[in-house]
Each structure stands twice: as structure tokens, then as C-alpha cells.
FIVEXKE-885520 format. One record per residue (C-alpha): residue number from 1; residue in one letter; x, y, z. Coordinates in steps of 0.02 Angstrom, whole numbers, padded with zeros to 5 digits. Layout:
<recs>
[NUM, "A", [X, Y, Z]];
...
</recs>
This chain:
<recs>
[1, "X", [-01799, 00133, 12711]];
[2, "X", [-01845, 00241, 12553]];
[3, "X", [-01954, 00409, 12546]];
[4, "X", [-02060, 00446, 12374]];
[5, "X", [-02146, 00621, 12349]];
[6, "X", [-02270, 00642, 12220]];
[7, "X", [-02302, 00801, 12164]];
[8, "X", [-02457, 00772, 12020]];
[9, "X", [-02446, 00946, 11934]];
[10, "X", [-02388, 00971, 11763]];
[11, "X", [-02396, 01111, 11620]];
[12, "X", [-02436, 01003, 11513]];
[13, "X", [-02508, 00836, 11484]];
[14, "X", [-02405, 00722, 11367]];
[15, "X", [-02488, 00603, 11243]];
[16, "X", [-02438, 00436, 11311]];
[17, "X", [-02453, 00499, 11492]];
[18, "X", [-02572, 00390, 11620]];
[19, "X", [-02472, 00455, 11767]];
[20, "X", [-02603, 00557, 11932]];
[21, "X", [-02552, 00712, 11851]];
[22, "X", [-02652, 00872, 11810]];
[23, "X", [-02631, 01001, 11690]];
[24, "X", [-02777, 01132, 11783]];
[25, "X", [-02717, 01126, 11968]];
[26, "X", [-02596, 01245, 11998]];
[27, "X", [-02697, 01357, 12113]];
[28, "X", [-02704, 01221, 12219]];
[29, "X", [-02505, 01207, 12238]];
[30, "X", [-02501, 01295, 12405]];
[31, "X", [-02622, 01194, 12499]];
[32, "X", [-02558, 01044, 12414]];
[33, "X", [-02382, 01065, 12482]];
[34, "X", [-02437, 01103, 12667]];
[35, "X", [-02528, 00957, 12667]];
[36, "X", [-02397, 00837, 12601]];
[37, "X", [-02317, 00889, 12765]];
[38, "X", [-02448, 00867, 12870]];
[39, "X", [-02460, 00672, 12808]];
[40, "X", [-02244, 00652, 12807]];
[41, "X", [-02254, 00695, 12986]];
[42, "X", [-02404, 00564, 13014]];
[43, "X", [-02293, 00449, 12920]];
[44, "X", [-02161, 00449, 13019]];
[45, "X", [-02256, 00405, 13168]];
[46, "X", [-02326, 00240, 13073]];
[47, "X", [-02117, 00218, 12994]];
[48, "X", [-02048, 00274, 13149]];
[49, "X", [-01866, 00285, 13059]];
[50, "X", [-01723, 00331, 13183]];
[51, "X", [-01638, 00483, 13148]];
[52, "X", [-01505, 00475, 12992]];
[53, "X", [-01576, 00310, 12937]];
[54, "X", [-01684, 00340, 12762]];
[55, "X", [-01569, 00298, 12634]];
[56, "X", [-01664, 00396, 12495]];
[57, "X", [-01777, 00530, 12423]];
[58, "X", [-01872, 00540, 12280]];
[59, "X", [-01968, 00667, 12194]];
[60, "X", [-02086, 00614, 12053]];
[61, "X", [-02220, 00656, 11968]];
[62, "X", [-02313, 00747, 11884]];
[63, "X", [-02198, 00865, 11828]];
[64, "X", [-02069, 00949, 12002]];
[65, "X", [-02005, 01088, 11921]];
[66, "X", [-02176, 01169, 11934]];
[67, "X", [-02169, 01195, 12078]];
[68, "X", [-02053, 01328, 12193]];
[69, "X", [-01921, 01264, 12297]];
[70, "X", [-01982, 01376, 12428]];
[71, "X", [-02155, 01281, 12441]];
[72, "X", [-02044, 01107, 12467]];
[73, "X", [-01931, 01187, 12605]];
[74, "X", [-02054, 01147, 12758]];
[75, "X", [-02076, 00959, 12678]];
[76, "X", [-01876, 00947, 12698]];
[77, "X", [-01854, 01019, 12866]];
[78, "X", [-01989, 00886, 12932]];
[79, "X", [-01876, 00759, 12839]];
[80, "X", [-01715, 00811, 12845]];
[81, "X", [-01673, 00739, 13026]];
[82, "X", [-01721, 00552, 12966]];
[83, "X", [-01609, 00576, 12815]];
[84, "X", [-01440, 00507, 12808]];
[85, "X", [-01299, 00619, 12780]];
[86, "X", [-01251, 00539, 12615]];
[87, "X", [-01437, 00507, 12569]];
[88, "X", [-01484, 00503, 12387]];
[89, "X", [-01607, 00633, 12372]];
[90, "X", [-01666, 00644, 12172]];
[91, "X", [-01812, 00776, 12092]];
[92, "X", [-01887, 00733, 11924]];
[93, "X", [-01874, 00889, 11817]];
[94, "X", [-01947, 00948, 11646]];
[95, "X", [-01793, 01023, 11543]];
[96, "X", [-01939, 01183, 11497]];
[97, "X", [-01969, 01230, 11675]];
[98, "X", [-01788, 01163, 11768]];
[99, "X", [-01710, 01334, 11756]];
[100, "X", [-01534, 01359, 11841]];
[101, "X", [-01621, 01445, 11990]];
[102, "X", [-01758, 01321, 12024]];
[103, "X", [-01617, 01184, 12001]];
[104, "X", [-01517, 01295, 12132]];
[105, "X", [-01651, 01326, 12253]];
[106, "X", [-01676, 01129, 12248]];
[107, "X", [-01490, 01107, 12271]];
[108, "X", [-01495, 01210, 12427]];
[109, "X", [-01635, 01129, 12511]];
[110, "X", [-01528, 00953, 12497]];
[111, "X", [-01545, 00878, 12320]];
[112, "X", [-01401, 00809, 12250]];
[113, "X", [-01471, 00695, 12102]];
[114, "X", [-01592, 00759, 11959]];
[115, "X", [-01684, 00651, 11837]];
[116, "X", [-01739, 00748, 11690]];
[117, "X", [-01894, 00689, 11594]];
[118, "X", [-01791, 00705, 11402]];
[119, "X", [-01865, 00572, 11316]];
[120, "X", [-01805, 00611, 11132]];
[121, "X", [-01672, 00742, 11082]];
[122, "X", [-01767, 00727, 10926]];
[123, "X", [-01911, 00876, 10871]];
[124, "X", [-02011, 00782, 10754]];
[125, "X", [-02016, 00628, 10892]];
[126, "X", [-02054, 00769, 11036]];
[127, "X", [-02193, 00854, 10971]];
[128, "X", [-02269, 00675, 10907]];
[129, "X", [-02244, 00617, 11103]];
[130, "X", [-02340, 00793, 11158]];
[131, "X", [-02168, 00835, 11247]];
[132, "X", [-02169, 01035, 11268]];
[133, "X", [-01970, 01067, 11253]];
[134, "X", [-01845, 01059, 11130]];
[135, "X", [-01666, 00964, 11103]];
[136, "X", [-01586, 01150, 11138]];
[137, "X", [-01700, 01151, 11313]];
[138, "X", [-01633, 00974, 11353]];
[139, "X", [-01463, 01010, 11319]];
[140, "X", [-01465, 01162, 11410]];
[141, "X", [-01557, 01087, 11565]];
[142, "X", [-01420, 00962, 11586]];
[143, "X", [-01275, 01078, 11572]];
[144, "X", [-01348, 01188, 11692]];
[145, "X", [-01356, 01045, 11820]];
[146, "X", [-01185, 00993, 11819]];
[147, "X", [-01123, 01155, 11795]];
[148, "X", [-01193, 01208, 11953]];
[149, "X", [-01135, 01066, 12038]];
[150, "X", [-01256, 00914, 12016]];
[151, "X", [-01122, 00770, 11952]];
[152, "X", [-01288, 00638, 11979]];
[153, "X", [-01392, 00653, 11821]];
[154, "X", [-01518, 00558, 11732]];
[155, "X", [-01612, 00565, 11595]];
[156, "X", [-01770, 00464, 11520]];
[157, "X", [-01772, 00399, 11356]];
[158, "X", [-01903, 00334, 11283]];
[159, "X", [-01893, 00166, 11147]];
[160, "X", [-01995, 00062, 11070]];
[161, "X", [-02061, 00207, 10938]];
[162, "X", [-02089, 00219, 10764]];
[163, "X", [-01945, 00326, 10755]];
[164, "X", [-01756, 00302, 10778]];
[165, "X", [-01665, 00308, 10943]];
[166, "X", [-01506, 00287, 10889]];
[167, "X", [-01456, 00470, 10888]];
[168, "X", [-01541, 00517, 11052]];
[169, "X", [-01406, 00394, 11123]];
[170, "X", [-01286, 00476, 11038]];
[171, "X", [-01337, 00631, 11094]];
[172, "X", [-01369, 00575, 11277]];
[173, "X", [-01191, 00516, 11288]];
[174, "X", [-01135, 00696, 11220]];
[175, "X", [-01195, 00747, 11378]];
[176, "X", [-01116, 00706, 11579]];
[177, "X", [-01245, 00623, 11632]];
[178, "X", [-01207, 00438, 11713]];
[179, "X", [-01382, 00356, 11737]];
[180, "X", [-01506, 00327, 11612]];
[181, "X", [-01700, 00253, 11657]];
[182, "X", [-01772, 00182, 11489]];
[183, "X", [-01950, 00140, 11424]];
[184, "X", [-02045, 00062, 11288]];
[185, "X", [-02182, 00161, 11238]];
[186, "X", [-02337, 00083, 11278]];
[187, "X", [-02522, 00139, 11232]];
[188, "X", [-02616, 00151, 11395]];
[189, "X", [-02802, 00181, 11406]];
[190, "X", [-02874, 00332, 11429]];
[191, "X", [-02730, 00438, 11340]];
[192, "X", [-02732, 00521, 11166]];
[193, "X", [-02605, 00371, 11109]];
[194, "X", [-02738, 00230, 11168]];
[195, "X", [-02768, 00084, 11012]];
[196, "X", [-02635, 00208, 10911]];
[197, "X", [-02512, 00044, 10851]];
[198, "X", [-02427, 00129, 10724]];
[199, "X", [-02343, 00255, 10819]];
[200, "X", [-02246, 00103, 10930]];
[201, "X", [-02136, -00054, 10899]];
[202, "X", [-02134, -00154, 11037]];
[203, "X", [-02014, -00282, 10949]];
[204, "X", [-01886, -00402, 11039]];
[205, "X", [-01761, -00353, 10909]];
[206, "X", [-01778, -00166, 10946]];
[207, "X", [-01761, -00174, 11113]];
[208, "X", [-01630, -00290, 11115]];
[209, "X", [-01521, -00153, 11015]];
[210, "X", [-01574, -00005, 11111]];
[211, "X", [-01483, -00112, 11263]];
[212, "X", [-01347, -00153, 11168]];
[213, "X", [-01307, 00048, 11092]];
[214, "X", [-01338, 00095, 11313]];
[215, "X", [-01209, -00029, 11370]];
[216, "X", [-01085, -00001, 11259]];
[217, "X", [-01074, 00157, 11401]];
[218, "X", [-01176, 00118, 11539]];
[219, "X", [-01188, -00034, 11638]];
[220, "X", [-01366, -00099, 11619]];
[221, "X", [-01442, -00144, 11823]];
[222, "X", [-01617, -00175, 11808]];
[223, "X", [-01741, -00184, 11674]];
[224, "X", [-01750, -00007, 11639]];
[225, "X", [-01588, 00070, 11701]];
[226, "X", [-01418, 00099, 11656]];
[227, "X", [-01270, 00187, 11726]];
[228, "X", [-01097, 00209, 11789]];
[229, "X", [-01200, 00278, 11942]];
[230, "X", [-01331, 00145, 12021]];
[231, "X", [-01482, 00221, 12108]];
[232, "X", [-01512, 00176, 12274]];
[233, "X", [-01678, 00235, 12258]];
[234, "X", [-01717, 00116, 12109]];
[235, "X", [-01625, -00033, 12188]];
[236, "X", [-01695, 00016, 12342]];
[237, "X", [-01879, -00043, 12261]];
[238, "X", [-01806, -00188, 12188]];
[239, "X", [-01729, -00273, 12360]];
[240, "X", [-01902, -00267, 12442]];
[241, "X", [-01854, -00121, 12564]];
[242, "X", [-01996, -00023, 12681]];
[243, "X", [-02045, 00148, 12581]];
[244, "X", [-02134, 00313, 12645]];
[245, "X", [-02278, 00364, 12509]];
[246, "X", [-02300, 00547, 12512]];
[247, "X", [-02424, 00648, 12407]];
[248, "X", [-02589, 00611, 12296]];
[249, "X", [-02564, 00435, 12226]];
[250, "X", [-02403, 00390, 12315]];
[251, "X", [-02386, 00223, 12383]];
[252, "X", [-02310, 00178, 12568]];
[253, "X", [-02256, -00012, 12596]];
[254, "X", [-02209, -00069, 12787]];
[255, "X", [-02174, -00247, 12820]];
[256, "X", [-02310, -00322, 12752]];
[257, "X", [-02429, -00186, 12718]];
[258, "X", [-02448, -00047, 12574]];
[259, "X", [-02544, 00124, 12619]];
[260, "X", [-02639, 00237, 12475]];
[261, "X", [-02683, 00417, 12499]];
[262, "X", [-02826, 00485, 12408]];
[263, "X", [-02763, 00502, 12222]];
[264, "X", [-02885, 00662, 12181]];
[265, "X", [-02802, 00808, 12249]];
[266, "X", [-02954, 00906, 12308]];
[267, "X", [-03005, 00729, 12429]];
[268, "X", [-02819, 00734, 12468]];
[269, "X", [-02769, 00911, 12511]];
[270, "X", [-02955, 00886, 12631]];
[271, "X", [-02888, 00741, 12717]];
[272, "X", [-02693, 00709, 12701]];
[273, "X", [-02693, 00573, 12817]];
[274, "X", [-02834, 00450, 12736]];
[275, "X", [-02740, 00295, 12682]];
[276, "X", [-02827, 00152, 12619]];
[277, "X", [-02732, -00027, 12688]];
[278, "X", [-02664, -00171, 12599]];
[279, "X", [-02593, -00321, 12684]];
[280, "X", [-02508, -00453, 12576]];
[281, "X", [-02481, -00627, 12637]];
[282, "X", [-02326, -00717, 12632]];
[283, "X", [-02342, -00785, 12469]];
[284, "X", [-02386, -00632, 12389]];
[285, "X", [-02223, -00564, 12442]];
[286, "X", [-02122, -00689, 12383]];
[287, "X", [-02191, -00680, 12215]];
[288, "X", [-02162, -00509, 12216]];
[289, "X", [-01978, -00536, 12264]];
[290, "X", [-01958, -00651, 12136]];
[291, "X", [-02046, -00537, 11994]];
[292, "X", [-01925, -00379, 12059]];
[293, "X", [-01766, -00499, 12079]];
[294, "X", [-01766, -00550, 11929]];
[295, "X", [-01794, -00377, 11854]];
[296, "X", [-01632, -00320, 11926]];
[297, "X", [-01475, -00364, 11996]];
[298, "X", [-01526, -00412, 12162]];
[299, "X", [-01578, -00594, 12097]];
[300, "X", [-01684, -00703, 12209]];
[301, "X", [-01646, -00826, 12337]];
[302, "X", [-01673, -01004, 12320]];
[303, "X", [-01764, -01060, 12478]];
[304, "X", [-01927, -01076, 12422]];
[305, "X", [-01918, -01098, 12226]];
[306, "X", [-01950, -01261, 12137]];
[307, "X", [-01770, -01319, 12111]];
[308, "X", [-01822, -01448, 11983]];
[309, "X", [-01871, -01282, 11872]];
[310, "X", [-01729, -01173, 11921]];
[311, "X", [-01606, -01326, 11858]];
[312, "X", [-01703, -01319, 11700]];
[313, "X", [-01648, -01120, 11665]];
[314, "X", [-01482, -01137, 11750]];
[315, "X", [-01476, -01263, 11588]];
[316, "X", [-01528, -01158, 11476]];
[317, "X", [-01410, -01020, 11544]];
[318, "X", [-01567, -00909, 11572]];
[319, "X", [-01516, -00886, 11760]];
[320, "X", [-01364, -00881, 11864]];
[321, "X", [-01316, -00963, 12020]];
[322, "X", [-01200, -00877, 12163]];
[323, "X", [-01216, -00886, 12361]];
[324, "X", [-01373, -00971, 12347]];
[325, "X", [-01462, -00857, 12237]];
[326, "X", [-01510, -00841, 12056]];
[327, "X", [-01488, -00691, 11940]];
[328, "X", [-01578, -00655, 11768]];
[329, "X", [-01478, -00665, 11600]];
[330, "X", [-01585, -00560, 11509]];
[331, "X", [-01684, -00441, 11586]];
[332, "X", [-01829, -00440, 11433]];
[333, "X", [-01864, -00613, 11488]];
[334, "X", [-01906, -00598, 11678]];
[335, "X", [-02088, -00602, 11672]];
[336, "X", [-02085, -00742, 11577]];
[337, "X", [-01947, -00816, 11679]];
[338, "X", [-02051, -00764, 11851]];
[339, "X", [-02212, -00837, 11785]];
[340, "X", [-02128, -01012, 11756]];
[341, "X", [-02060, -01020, 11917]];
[342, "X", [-02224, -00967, 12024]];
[343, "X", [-02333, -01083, 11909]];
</recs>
């Protein structure tokens, strides 16, 4: 079993953004945090985890690093007892507001794995995305993890631009990171970049050598992942495990069921413990276990699929078979593989 805490404040609001985040909330950061452990400890009751058996944390956002590490230190104490001793426990950070001493005071309540939200170690490409640090600040943020003892480090890159990502690969393996999360640029509605085409290129070819350049280094394990370091977190999603939703816009899934808080933090912060229900029938989660297998390394079985159409790509070396299970060639086909096999 996973945990995910959203935290939906940020200091800014970047271009491409169409994340629950909010750029005018910080007054409410105090109230916010209380409640996020007034619905954890609700959460648990519904989980009911035994002690030392959550495998992960994860803190996204939104933007962490705006936030204190002393308002999170109630949130962990509630938590703490469920987590295993060797739990993955991973904050997002902004390389602008991840200072050593908010990395250390995040360090101390438990974290041991930080994902920093780089995107580009290039200026022109930053300030284009709306990204409010610089290479230096990125740089810098990274250094300061390790150095103070953080060996698990990520960073976010993002492809699929107008401009070249060839040297913020270059740069990124400069760096000791081992993990990095990927993504194509895409122009989502309701954002500043929305119907703006000539700021992305969403080509096969493009992508195709932005994998290539990462795995040269890093091991690629899902769709958009890489790393000498796997995250059990991410793989975590993947395998179809139970996850505790936490915060404004998190998501909880049990068995067969997902939960939704309120997403607007005002409706939230009022009532913590509103979830809306979801239950998915059997079929809907098997396709979804085929969609995430085949987006990652965990493949999907074979007892249920159409074996007449999994013959047909095991011909055309699309998919691979072991211990009754299939596993994706190439990761930029799975949709299209997943929608030929549920059709």
C-alpha cells in the first residue's frame, strides 16, 4: 500500500501547468495542513494498514517546498507508525524555494528521496516554460541534497519542445542524481500554452532520441522514468497496488474503489473528510491493468487477453512473453498496443 500527499500551493504558476495548484493561497497553509491530518487519520480507518506496512510516501504538488517542514511534522507523526522502516518517502521540490534547511528539516521528519521539478537547465527554455529559477538554482538545489545526505534524487525534464534537450541531459548527468521522470510537453486547456503548437514537437522521432540520449545512463522502467534507482512509489501505481489520497485533489484507490476529496481548498480545509466514491467493475480494472502494464515493466498477465491478438504482436516482436505474462517493447506504443488488445 502507497500514501500520496498533495500539497496545491505554489509561488508561481507555470505556463503549461493544469495541475490543482494555486498561486494566492498561502494564508491558508496553516489550516490546510491541520486538516490534511485530520482526513490521513480518517483514512486510515477506511485503509486500515497494519503497522510498518505502507511501502511509500509521496509528496506532490503544487509546489512542497512552500511550505515549512514544521507545518508537515504532525501529518508524519500520524503516519509514521504505518510506515515501513525502509519506506520510500519522496517530496517534490522547486530548486528556488528547496533551500538546504527546508531540505534538512524534511530530512529530519523522515524523507529520504527528493524529486526536484528542473525541467530545463536551459534560461531561454525556462523563462519560455514560466519556470521561476535558474540553471545556477538547479544545480545548486541538487548539490545541496546529496551533500546533506539525500543519495535518492530526481529530477523532471521536460521534452517534446521547440527547443533542444540534448544539453539538459548532459547537464542532468553532470549531476548525482539516479532517477529521472520525463514528459512531453503538452498544451492543456485552460493554461497560457493552450492552442500554442509552435512552442511543442510532439514527434515520434524526438522522443525516440530523448530515450535513447537517457539510457545511454539510466535504465528506462516505465513510460516516463529512468534510473539506476526504480521508484517504488511509481511502480507502486503501475502494479495496481491500494493507495491513500491525502490533500485537495488527491486520489485514494482500495480494492475496487477510488475516493476524491474536494479539489477547492476553501470546500476542503471546511470538510477534510468529504470523499466522493467510485467503484469500478471488474472489467474496468483489467483494462486499467493492461493500460499501466504495458506502460511499465510490470507487463500484464495473460488470463484474460485475446491470445489470437497477443500471438499477432508477439510476431511482430511488439511484446514479450515470460511466466505467463507479456511485456511492452516500446513504451511509446502502449496505448496503441492496449487499445488493440481491449477492442
Amino acid at each position: 500500500m502507497l500514501t500520496y500527499l498533495h500539497i496545491p500551493f505554489c509561488d508561481s504558476k507555470c505556463h503549461y501547468c493544469a495541475f490543482n495548484s494555486y498561486v494566492d493561497k498561502f494564508n491558508q497553509r496553516e489550516e490546510y495542513m491541520k486538516a490534511i491530518t485530520h482526513q490521513l487519520k480518517n483514512e486510515l480507518k477506511r485503509f486500515n494498514p497494519k503497522p510498518k506496512s505502507l511501502k511509500s510516501l509521496f509528496i506532490g504538488g503544487g509546489t512542497p517546498s512552500t511550505v515549512e517542514p514544521y507545518m508537515y511534522k504532525e501529518f508524519f507523526e500520524t503516519l509514521m507508525p504505518y510506515l515501513k522502516d525502509d519506506a520510500e518517502i519522496t517530496t517534490e521540490a522547486n530548486p528556488n524555494s528547496a533551500s538546504k534547511k527546508w531540505l534538512k528539516g524534511m530530512q529530519s521528519l523522515g524523507v529520504n528521496r527528493v524529486s526536484f521539478g528542473v525541467q530545463s537547465f536551459d534560461e531561454n527554455k525556462l523563462k519560455k516554460l514560466g519556470r521561476n529559477h535558474s540553471k545556477k538554482q538547479a544545480i545548486d538545489a541538487v548539490n545541496s541534497a546529496y551533500d546533506i545526505g539525500i543519495k535518492n534524487i530526481s529530477i523532471d525534464l521536460i521534452y517534446a519542445t521547440s527547443f533542444d534537450v540534448e544539453d539538459d541531459i548532459e547537464v542532468a548527468f553532470s549531476l548525482p542524481i539516479n532517477h529521472i521522470s520525463s514528459y512531453a510537453l503538452t498544451l492543456e486547456k485552460d493554461t497560457p500554452f493552450y492552442k500554442r503548437d509552435e512552442l511543442t514537437d510532439d514527434s515520434t522521432k524526438l522522443a525516440s532520441d530523448f530515450i535513447k540520449k537517457v539510457t545511454c545512463r539510466f535504465h528506462q522502467y516505465e513510460i516516463s522514468n529512468f534510473g539506476e534507482y526504480q521508484s517504488i512509489h511509481n511502480l507502486g501505481y503501475w502494479n495496481g497496488d491500494d493507495y491513500i489520497g491525502v490533500g485537495a485533489g488527491a486520489v485514494g484507490f482500495l480494492k475496487n474503489e477510488r475516493f476524491y476529496p474536494y479539489k477547492d481548498i476553501e470546500k476542503y480545509i471546511q470538510n477534510p473528510l468529504h470523499v466522493e466514491t467510485e467503484k469500478l467493475s471488474n472489467d474496468d480494472l483489467h483494462v486499467e491493468a493492461i493500460f499501466l502494464g504495458l506502460r511499465s515493466e510490470i507487463g500484464v498477465s495473460l488470463d484474460g487477453l485475446n491470445k489470437n491478438k497477443i500471438n499477432i504482436l508477439l510476431e511482430e516482436k511488439k511484446l514479450t512473453y515470460k511466466d505467463n505474462r507479456v511485456y511492452n517493447n516500446n513504451y511509446l506504443l502502449a496505448d496503441e498496443i492496449a487499445l488493440y488488445i481491449i477492442s
